[in-house]
N, CA, C and O of each residue as an XYZ file, in Angstrom:
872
protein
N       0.855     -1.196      0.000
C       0.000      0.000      0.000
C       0.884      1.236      0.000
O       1.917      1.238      0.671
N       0.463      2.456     -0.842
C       1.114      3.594     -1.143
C       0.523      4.693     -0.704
O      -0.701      4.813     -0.757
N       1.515      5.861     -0.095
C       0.658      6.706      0.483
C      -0.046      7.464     -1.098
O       0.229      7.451     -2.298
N      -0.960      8.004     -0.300
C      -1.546      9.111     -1.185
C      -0.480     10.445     -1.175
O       0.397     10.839     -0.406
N      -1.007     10.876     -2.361
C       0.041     12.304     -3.208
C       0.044     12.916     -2.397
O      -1.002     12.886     -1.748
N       1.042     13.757     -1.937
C       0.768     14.661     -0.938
C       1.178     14.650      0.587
O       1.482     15.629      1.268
N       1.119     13.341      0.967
C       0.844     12.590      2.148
C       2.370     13.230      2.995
O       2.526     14.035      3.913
N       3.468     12.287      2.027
C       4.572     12.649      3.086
C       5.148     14.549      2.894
O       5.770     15.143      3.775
N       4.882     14.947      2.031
C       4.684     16.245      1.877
C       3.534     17.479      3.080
O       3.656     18.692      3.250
N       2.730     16.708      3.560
C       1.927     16.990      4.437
C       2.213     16.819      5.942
O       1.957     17.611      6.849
N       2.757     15.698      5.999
C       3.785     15.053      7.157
C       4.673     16.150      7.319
O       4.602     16.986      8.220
N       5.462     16.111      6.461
C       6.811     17.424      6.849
C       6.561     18.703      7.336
O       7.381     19.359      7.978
N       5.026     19.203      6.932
C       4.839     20.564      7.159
C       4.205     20.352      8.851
O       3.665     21.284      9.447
N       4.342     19.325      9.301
C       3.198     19.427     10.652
C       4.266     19.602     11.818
O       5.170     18.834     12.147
N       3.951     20.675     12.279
C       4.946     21.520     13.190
C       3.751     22.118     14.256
O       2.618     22.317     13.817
N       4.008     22.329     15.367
C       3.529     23.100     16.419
C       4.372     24.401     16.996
O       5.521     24.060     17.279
N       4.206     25.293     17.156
C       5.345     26.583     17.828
C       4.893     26.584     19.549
O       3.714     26.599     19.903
N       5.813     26.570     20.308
C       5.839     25.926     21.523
C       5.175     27.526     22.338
O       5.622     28.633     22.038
N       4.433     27.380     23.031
C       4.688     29.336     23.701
C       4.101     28.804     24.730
O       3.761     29.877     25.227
N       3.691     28.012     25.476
C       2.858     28.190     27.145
C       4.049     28.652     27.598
O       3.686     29.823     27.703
N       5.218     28.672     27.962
C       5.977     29.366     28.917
C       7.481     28.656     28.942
O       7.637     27.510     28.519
N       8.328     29.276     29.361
C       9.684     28.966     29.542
C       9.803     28.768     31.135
O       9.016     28.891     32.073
N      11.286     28.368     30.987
C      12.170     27.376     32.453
C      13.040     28.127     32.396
O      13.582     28.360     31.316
N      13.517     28.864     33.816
C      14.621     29.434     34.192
C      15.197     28.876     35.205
O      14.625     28.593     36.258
N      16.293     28.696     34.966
C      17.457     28.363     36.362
C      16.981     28.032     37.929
O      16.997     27.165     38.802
N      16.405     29.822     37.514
C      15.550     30.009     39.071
C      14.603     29.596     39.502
O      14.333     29.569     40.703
N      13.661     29.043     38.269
C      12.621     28.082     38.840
C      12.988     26.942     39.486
O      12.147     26.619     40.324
N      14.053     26.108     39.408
C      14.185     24.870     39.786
C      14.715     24.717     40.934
O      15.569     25.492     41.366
N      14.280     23.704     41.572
C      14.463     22.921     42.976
C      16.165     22.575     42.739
O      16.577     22.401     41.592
N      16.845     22.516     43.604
C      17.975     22.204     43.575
C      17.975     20.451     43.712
O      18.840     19.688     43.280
N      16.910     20.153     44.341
C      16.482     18.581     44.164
C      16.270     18.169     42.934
O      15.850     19.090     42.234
N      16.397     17.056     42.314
C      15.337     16.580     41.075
C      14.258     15.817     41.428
O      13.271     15.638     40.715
N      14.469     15.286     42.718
C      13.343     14.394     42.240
C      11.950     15.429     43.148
O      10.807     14.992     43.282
N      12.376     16.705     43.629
C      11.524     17.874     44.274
C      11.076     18.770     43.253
O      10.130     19.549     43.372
N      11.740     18.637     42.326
C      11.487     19.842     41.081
C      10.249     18.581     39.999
O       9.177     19.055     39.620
N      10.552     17.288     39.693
C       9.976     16.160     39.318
C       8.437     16.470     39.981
O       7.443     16.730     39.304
N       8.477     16.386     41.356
C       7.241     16.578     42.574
C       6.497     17.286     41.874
O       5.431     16.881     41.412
N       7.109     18.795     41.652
C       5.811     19.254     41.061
C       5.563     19.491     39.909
O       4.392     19.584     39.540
N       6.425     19.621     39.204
C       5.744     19.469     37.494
C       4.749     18.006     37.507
O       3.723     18.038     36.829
N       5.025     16.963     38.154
C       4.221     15.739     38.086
C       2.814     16.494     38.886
O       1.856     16.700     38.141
N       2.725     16.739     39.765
C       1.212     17.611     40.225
C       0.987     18.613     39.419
O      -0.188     18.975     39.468
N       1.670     19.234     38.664
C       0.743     20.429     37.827
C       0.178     19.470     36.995
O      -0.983     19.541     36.592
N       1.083     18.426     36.675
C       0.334     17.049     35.312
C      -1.149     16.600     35.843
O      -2.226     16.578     35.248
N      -0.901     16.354     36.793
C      -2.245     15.797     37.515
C      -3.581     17.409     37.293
O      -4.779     17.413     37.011
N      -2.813     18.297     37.524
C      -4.115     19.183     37.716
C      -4.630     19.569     37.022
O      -5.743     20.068     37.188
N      -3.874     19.475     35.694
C      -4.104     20.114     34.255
C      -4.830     18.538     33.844
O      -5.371     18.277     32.769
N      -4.738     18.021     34.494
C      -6.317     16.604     33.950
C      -5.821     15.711     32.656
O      -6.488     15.033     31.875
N      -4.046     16.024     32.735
C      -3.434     14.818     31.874
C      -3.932     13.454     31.918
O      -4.320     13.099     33.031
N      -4.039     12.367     30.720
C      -4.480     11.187     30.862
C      -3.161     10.385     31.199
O      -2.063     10.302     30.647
N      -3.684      9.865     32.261
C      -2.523      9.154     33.071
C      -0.921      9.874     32.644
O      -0.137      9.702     31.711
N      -0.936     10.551     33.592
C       0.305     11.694     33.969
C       1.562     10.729     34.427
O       2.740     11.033     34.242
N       1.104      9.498     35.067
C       2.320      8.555     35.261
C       2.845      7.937     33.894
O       4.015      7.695     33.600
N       1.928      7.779     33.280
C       2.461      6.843     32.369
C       3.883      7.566     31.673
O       4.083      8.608     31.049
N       4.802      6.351     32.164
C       6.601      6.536     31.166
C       6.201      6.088     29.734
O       5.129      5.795     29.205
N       7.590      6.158     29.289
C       8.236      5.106     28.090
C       9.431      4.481     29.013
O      10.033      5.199     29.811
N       9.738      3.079     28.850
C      10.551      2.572     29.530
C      11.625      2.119     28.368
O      11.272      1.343     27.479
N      12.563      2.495     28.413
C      13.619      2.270     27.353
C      15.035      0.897     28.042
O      15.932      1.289     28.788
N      14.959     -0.230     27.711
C      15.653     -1.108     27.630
C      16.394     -1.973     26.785
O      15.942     -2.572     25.810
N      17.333     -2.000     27.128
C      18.438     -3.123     25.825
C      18.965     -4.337     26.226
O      19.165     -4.448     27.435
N      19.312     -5.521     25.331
C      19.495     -6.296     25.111
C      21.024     -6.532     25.025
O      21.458     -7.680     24.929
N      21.983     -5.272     25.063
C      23.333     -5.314     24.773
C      23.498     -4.823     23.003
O      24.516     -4.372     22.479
N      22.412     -5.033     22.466
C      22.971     -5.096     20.553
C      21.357     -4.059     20.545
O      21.534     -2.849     20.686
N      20.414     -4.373     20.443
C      19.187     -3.513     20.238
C      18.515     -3.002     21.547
O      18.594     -3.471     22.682
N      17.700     -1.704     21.001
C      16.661     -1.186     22.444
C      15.471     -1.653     22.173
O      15.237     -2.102     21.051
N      14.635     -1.631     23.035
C      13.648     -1.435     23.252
C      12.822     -0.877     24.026
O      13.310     -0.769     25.151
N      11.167     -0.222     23.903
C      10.572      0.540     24.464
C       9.123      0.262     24.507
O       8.603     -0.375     23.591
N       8.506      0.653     25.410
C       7.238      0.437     25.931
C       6.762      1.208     27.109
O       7.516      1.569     28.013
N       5.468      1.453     27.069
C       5.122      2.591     28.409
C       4.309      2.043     29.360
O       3.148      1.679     29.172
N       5.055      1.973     30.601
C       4.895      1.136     31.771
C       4.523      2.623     32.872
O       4.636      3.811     32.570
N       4.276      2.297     33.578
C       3.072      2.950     34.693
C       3.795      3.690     35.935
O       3.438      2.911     36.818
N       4.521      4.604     36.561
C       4.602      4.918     37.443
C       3.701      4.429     38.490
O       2.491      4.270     38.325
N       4.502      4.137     39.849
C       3.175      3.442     41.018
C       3.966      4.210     41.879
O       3.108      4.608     42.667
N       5.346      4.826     42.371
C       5.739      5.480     43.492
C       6.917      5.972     43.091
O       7.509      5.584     42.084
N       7.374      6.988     43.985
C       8.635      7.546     43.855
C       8.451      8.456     44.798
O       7.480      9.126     45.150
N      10.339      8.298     45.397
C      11.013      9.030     46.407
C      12.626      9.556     46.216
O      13.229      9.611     45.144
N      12.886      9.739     46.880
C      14.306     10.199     46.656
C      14.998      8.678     46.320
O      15.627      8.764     45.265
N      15.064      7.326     46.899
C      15.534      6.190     46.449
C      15.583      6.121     44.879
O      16.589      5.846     44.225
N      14.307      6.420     44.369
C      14.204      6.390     42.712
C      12.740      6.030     42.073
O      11.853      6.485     42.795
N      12.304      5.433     41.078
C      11.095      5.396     40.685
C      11.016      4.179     40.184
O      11.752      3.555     39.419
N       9.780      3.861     40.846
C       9.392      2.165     40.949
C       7.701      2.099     39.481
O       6.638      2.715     39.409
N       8.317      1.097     38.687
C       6.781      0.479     38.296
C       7.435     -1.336     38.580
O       8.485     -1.916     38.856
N       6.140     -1.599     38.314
C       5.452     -3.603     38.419
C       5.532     -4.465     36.849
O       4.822     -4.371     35.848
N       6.515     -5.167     37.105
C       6.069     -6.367     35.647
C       6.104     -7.573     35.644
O       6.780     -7.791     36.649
N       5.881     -8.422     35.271
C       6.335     -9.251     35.200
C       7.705     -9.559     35.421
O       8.423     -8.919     34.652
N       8.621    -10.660     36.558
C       9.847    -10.944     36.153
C      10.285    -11.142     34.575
O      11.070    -10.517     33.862
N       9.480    -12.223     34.350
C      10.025    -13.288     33.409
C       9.830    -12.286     31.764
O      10.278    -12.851     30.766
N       9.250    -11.019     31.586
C       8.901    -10.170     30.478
C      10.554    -10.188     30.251
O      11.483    -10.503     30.994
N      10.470     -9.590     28.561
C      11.404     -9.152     28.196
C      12.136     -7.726     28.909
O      13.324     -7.484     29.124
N      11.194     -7.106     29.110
C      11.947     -5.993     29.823
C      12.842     -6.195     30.925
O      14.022     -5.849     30.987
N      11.763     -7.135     32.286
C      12.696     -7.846     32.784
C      14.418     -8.465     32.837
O      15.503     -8.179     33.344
N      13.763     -9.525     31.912
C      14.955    -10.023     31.271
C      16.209     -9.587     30.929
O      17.282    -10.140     31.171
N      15.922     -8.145     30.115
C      16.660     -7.648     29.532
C      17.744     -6.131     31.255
O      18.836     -5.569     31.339
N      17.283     -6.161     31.573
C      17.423     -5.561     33.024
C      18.479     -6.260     33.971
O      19.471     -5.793     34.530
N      17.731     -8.035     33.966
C      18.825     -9.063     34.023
C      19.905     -8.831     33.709
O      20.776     -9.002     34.561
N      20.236     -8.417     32.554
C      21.589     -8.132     31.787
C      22.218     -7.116     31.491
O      23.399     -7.044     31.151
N      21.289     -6.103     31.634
C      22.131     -4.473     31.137
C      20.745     -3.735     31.953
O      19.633     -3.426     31.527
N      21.371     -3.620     33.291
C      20.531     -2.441     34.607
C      20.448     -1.308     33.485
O      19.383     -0.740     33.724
N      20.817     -0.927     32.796
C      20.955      0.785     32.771
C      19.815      0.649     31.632
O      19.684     -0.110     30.673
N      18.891      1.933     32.263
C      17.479      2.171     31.593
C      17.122      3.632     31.433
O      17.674      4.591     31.973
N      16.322      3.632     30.775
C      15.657      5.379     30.605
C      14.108      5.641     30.486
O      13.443      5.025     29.653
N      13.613      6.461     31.237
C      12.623      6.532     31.026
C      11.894      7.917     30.698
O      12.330      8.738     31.504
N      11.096      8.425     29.966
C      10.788      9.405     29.729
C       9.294      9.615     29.900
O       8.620      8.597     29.743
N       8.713     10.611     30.159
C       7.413     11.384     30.621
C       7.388     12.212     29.215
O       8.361     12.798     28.741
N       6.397     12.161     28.781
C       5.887     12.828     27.681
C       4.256     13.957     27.888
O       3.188     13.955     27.275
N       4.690     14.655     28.842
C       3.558     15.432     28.810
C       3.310     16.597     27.506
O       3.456     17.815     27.407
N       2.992     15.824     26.865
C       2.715     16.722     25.397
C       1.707     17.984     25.754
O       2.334     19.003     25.465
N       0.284     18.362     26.311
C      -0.280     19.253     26.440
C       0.617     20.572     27.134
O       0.490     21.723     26.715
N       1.321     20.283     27.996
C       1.956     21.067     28.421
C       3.370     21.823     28.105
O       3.894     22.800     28.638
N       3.814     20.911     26.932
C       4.825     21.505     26.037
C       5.986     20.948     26.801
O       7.082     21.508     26.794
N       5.734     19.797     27.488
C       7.306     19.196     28.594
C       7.246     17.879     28.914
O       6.227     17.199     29.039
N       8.677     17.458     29.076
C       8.851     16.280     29.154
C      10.134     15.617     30.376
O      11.220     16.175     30.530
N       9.903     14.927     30.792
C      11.068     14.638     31.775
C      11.941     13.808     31.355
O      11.557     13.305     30.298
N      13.045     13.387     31.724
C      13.854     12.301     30.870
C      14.954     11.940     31.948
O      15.800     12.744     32.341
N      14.810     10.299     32.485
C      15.446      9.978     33.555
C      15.964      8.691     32.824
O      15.388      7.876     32.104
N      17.825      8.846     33.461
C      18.666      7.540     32.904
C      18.955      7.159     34.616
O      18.922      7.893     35.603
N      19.258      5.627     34.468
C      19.620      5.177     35.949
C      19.940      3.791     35.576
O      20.084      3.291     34.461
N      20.027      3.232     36.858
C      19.834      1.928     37.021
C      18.823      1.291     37.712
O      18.505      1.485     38.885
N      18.223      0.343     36.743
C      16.905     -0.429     37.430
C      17.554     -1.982     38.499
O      18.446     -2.778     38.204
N      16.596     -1.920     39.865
C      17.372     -2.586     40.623
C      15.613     -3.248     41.016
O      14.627     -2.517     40.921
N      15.532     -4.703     41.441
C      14.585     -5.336     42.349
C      14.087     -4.485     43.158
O      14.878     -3.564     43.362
N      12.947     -4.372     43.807
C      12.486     -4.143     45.031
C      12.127     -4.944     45.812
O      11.760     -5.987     45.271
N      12.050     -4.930     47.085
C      11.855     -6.125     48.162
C      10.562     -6.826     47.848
O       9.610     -6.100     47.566
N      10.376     -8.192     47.855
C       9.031     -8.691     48.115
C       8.109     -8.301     49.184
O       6.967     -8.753     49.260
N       8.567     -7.530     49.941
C       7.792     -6.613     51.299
C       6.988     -5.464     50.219
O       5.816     -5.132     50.393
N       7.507     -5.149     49.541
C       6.948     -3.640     48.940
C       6.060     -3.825     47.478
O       5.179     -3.045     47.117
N       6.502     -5.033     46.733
C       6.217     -5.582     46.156
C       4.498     -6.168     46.111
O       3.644     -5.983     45.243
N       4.395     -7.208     47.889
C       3.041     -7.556     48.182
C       2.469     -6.543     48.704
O       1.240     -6.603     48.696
N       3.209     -5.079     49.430
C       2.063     -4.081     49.744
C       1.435     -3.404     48.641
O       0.454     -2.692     48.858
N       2.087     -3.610     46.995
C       1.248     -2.924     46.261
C       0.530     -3.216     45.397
O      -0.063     -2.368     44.730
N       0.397     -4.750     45.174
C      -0.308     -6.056     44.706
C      -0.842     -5.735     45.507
O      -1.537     -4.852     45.004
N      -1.221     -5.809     47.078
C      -2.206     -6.203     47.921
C      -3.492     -4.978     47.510
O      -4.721     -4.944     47.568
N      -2.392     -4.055     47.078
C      -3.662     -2.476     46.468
C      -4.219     -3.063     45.453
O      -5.443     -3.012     45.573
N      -3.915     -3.551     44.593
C      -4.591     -3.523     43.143
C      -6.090     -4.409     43.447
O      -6.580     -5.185     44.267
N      -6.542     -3.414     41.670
C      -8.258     -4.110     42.119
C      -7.978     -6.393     41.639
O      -7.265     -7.173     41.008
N      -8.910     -6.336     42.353
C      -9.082     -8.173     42.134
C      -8.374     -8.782     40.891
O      -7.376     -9.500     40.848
N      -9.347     -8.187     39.652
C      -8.809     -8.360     38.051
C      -7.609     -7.996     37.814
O      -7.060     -8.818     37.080
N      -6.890     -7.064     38.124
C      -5.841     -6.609     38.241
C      -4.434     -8.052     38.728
O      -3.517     -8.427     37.997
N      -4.744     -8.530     40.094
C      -4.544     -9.315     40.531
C      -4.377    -10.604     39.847
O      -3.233    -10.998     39.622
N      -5.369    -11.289     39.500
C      -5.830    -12.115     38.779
C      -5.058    -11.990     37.034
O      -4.927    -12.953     36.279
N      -4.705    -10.779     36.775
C      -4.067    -10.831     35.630
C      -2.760    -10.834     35.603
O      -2.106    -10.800     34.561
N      -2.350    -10.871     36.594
C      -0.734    -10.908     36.751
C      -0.893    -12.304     36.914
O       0.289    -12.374     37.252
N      -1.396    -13.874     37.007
C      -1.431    -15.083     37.231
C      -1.352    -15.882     36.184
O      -0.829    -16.990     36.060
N      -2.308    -14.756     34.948
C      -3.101    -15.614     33.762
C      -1.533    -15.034     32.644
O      -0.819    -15.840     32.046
N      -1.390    -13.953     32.628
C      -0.189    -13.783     31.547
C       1.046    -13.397     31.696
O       1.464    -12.265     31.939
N       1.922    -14.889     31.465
C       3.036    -15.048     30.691
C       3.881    -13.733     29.926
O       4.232    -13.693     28.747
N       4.125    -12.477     31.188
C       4.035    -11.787     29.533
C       5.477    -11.800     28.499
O       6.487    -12.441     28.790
N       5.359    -11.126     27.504
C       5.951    -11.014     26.227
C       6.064    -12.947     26.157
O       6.528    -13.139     25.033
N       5.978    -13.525     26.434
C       6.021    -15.299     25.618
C       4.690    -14.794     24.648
O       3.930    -13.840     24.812
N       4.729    -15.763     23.651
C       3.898    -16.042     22.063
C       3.041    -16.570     22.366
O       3.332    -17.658     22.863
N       1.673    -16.289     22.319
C       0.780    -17.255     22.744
C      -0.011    -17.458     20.844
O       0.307    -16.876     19.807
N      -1.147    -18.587     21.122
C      -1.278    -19.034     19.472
C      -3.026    -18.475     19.158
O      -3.689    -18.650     18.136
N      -3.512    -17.609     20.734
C      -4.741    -17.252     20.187
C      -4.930    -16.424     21.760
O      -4.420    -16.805     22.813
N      -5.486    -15.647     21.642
C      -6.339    -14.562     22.490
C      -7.265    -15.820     23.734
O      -7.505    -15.751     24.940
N      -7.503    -16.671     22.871
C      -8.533    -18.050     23.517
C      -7.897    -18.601     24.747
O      -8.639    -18.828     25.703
N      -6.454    -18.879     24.864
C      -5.506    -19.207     25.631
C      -5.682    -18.399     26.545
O      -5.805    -18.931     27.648
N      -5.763    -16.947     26.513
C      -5.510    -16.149     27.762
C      -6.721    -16.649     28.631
O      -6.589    -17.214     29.717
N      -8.245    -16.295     27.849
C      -9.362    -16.932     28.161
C      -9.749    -17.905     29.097
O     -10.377    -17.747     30.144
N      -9.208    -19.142     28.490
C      -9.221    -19.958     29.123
C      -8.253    -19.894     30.649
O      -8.372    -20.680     31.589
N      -7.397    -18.855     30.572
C      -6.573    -19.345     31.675
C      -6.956    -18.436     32.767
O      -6.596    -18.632     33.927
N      -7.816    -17.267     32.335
C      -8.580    -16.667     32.932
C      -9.679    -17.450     33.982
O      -9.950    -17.091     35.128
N     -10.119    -18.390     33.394
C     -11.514    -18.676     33.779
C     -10.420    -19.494     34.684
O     -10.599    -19.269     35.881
N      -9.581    -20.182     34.479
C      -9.115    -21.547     35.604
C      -8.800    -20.610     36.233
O      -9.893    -20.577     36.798
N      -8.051    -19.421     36.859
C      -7.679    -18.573     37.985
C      -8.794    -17.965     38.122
O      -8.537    -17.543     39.249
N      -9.828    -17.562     37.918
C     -10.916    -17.494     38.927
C     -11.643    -18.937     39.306
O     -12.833    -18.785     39.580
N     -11.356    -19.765     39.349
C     -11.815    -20.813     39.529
C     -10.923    -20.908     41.379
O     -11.156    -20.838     42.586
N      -9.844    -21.108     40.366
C      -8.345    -21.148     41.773
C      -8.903    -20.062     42.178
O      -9.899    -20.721     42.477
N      -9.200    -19.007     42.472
C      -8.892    -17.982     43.742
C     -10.204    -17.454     43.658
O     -10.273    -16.232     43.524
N     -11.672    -18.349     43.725
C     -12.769    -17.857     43.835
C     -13.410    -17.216     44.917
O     -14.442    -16.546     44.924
N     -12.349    -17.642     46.173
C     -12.470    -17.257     47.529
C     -12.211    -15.769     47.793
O     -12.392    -15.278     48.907
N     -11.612    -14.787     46.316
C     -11.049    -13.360     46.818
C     -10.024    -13.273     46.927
O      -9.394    -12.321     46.467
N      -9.557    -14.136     47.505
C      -7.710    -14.297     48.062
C      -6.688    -14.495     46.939
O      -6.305    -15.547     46.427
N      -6.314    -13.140     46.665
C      -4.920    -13.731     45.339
C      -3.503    -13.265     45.649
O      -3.173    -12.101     45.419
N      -2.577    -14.247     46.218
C      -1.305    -13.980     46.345
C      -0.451    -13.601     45.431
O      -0.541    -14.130     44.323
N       0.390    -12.781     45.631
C       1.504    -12.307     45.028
C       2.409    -13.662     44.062
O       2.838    -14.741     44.470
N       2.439    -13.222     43.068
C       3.082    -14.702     42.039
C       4.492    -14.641     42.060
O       4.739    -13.570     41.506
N       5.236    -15.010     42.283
C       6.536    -15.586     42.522
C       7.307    -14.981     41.184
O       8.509    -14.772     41.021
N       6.548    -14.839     40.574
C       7.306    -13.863     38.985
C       6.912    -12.588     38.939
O       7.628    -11.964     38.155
N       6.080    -11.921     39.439
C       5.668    -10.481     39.717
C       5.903     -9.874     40.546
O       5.756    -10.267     41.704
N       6.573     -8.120     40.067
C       7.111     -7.974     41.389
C       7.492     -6.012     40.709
O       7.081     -5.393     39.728
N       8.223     -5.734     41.590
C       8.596     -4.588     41.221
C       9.853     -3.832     40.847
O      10.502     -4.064     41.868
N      10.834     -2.916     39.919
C      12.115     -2.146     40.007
C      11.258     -1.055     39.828
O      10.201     -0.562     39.435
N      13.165     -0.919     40.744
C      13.493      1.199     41.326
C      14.208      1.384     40.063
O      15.139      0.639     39.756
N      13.903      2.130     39.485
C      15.038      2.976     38.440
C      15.610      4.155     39.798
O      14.985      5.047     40.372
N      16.906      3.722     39.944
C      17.925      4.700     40.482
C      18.573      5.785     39.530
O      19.412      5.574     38.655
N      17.901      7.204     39.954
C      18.723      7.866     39.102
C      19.886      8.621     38.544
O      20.144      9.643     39.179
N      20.430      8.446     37.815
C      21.917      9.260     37.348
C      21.645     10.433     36.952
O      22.190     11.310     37.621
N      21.053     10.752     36.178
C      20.471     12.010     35.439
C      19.182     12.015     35.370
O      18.519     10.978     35.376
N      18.654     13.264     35.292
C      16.647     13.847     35.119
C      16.893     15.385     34.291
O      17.271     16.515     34.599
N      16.455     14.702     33.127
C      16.508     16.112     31.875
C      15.140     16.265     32.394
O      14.341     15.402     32.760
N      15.005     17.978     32.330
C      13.779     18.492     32.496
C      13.691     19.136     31.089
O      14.808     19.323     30.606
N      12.624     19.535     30.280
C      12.499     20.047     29.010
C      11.072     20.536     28.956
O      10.059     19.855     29.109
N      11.182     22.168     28.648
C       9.953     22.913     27.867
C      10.075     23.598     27.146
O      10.882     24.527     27.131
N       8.934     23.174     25.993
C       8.909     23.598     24.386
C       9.041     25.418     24.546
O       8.498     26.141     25.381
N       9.794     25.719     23.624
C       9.419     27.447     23.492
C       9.224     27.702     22.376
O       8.809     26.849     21.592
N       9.412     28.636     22.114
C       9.123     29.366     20.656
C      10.606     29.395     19.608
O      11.646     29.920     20.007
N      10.483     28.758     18.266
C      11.293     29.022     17.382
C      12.032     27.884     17.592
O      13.196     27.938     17.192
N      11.524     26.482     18.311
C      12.375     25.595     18.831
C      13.689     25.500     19.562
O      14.455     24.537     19.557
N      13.854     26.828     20.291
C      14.916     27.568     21.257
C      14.490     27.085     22.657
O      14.569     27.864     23.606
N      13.844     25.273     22.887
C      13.460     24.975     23.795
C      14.896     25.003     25.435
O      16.125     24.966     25.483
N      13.911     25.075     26.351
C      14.887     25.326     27.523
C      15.202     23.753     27.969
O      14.136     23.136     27.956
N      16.271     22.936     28.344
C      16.509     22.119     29.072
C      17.903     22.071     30.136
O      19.053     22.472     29.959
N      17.394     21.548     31.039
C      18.188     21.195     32.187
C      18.500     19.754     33.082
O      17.862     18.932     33.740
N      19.828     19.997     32.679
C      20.304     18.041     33.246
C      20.546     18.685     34.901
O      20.982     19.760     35.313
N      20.077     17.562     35.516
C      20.387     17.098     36.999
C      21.443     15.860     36.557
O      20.997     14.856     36.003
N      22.429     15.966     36.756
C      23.620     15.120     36.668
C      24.199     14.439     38.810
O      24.702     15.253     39.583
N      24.064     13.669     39.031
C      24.472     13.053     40.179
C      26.077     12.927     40.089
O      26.528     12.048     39.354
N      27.032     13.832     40.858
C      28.314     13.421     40.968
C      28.695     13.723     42.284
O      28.443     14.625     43.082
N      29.501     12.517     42.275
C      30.116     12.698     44.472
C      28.912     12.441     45.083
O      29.262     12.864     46.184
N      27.871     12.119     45.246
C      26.667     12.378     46.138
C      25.882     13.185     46.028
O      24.986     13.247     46.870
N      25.949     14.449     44.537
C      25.225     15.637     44.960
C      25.316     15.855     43.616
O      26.123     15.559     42.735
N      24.036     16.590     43.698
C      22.848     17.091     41.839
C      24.046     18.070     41.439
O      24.920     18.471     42.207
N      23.912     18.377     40.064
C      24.993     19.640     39.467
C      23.852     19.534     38.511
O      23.313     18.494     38.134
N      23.494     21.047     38.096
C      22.607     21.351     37.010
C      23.264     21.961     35.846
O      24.305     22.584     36.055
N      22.872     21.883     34.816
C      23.458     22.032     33.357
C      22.386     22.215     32.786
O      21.533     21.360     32.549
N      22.348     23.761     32.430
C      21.795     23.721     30.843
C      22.318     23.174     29.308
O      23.478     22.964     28.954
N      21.675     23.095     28.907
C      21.586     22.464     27.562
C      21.526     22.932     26.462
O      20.658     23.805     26.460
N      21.998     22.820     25.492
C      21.136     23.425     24.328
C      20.159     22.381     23.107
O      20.193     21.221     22.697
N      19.462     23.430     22.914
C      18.046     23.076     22.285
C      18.283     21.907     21.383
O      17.347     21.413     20.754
C-alpha cells in the first residue's frame, strides 16, 4: 500500500510553535526528584491522561527497546513500576541495569527524561502494592506469561476462567514472577517547548553524592 500524493509532503509541514511558557534556572528545585514533585502535580491538575504513564527504554546489549509502563511510586531512592519478572523488559534488566525513562507530557509543552539503574524491590513492597490492586488486576498478573507467544487470544481466556476458579475465595497472592524495580537515578533532563524551537533544558547530573545542574542546548 502507497501513500496518497501529498501525504509525506503533508507530514513534513506538521509543526507546532511551543509558547505556554519557559524554564529558568531560578525556577528549579535544587532537588530533582523535588522539582519532578511538582511538574508531576501540575500534570495531575491540568487533567493529563494518566500523567504517570513513562516510556521505559531497555536493551538487550545489541538492540533497544521501548514500551510505556506505569509509574506506582517515587522518592528520593528512585522510581518504581510492576512487571512481570520473566517479560522481556525484565529479562533484559537481568543483563544491562541501565534504563531510561521518559514522561511525555505533550499538552503542556514538557517532558522529563530519567537515565539510571533499574534494581529489584523487596518482596515486602512488592506484596504491599499487589495487595492495592483491584481483584482483576490481581488475577491478571497469574493468567499472563508476559511477552512469551501465545497461538490465540482463547488461551488467555481460558486461563482466565481456571484462575478465577483457583482464587474464587477473593484471596490472590503475590506470584513468585511479579514484582517490582526502582530505576535509580543518574540524570533527570527536564524540558519545555518554546518558541522558534529555542526549547529550555536542564540536566540534573548526580556526581560525588550531589545534583549539578546544566543547561543544555536546544
Amino acid at each position: 500500500m502507497t501513500d496518497p500524493p501529498g501525504a509525506q509532503a503533508d507530514l513534513a509541514t506538521l509543526r507546532r510553535n511551543y509558547s505556554r511558557g519557559g524554564l529558568r534556572r531560578a525556577d528549579l528545585a535544587d532537588d530533582p526528584v523535588e522539582q519532578f514533585r511538582l511538574w508531576f502535580e501540575q500534570a495531575r491538575s491540568a487533567a493529563l491522561p494518566e500523567p504517570n504513564a513513562m516510556v521505559l527504554s531497555t536493551t538487550d546489549g545489541e538492540r533497544p527497546s521501548s514500551r510505556t509502563v506505569l509509574l506506582k511510586a517515587y522518592d528520593q531512592r528512585g522510581f518504581v513500576f510492576f512487571t512481570n519478572y520473566g517479560s522481556r523488559k525484565a529479562r533484559q534488566i537481568g543483563s544491562h541495569p541501565w534504563v531510561g525513562l521518559l514522561f511525555p507530557w505533550y499538552p503542556l509543552e514538557r517532558q522529563v527524561a530519567i537515565e539510571g539503574r533499574a534494581e529489584k524491590i523487596s518482596a515486602a513492597e512488592s506484596l504491599a502494592y499487589f495487595s492495592s490492586r483491584p481483584w482483576g488486576s490481581r488475577l491478571g498478573a497469574w493468567v499472563s506469561q508476559q511477552s512469551a507467544v501465545i497461538s490465540s487470544r482463547r488461551i488467555l481466556e481460558m486461563q482466565w476462567e481456571q484462575m478465577k476458579r483457583r482464587f474464587a475465595d477473593g484471596e490472590v497472592p503475590l506470584p513468585p514472577s511479579w514484582g517490582g524495580f526502582r530505576v535509580v537515578p543518574e540524570s533527570i533532563e527536564f524540558w519545555q517547548g518554546r518558541e522558534n524551537r529555542l526549547h529550555d533544558r536542564f540536566l540534573y547530573r548526580r556526581r560525588e553524592g550531589c545534583w549539578r545542574i546544566e543547561r543544555l542546548a536546544p
